[in-house]
C-alpha positions, 0 to 999 in steps of 0.5 A, a space after each residue: 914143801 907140805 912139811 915146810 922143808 925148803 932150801 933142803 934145811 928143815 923149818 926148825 933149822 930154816 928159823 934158827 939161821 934166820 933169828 940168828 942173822 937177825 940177831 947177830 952183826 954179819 953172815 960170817 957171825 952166823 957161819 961161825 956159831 954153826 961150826 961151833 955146833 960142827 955144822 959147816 954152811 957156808 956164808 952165801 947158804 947163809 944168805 939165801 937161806 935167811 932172805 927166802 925165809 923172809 920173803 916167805 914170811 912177808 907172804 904169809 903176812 899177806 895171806 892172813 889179810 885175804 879175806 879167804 870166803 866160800 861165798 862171793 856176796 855183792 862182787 863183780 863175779 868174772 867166768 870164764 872157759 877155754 880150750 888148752 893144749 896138752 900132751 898125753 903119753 900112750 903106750 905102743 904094744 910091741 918090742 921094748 927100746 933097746 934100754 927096755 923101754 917101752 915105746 909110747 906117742 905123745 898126741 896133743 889133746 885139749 882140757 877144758 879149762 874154767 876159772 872164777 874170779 872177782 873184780 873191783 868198781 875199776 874191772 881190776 882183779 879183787 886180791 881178797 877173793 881166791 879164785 876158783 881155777 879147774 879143768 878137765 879132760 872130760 869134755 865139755 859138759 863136764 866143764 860146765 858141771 864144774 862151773 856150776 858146781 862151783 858157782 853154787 857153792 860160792 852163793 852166786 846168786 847174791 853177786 852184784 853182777 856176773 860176765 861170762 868172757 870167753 872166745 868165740 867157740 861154740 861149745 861155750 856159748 850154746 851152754 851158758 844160757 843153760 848154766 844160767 837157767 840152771 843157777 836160776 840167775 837173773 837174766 839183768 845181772 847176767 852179761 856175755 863178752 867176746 874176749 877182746 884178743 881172740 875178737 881182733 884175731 877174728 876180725 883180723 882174719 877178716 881184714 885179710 880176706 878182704 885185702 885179698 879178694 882186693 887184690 885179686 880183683 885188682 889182678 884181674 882187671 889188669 889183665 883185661 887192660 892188657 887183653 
């Protein structure tokens, strides 16, 4: 893909079947003059090959239109952070496979993931800022260094206003205040949200316990009737 080869067909020959299908009646037409050139591609090739490339160029038409900027200006900057899950392959010491392979275990680990993104007067995602998207497998310290890396570069202290979403995790929230203080950001631009699923999830929890403390109780005092 870094040298433009898609569909197994070249950019040279990626272009010529689609001006060719452009220009001419039908895929057939196309089909024939590459077996002039004792080339063979079949009419559904043709087709596949023409309408990728299309589409490609429609998103290279939208691309242009993106305000692509390394500062964030006046927007509504959106940070947020968060746990993943990941597997990372380590190897045993010790005999082979039978194949000669060597044995390995697959724990689960977690990245710290961090994206910066803008938004719209309406809370909508702003398509003409590219978002800035990390993780890491350092912990979390080095995630934040990366946001503040980050939100350095991008000028963040001209932003209109800045939230932090994230879940309800500690290792999250005991550092944004430091991330502030270290931006020297204005604490009035400065707004902090509970993401909303993992707030209901929370709160669903909490629900649960209460039906059943309830019902537990409700058990109890029928038994006391019954003695």
């Amino acid at each position: 893909m870094l040298a433009g080869v898609y569909d197994r067909c070249t950019p040279l020959l990626s272009s010529e079947i689609s001006i060719l299908a452009a220009m001419l009646s039908s895929f057939e037409e196309v089909s024939r003059v590459f077996d002039d050139k004792a080339m063979s591609i079949g009419i559904n090739t043709i087709r596949r090959i023409a309408q990728r490339f299309a589409s490609r160029a429609k998103i290279a038409q939208r691309l242009e239109t993106v305000a692509l900027t390394d500062s964030v200006g006046q927007r509504r900057v959106v940070v947020s952070t968060d746990g993943g899950r990941l597997r990372l392959r380590q190897y045993k010491n010790g005999p082979r496979t039978k194949k000669g392979r060597r044995r390995y275990q697959a724990r689960w680990t977690e990245p710290k993931l961090v994206i910066i993104y803008a938004v719209d007067d309406q809370g909508k995602m702003d398509r003409r800022f590219i978002p800035v998207i990390e993780g890491t497998l350092k912990g979390p310290d080095t995630a934040f260094g990366l946001l503040r890396y980050h939100l350095q570069q991008l000028g963040v202290r001209t932003a209109k206003q800045i939230l932090f979403v994230a879940d309800g995790a500690r290792w999250i929230w005991n550092r944004v205040s430091k991330l502030v203080e270290s931006l020297g950001l204005a604490v009035s631009k400065v707004y902090e949200l509970v993401n909303f699923y993992h707030a209901v999830e929370h709160l669903g929890k909490v629900a649960d316990f209460k039906r059943k403390k309830t019902a537990r109780r409700g058990d109890d005092s029928s038994k006391n009737l019954t003695s």
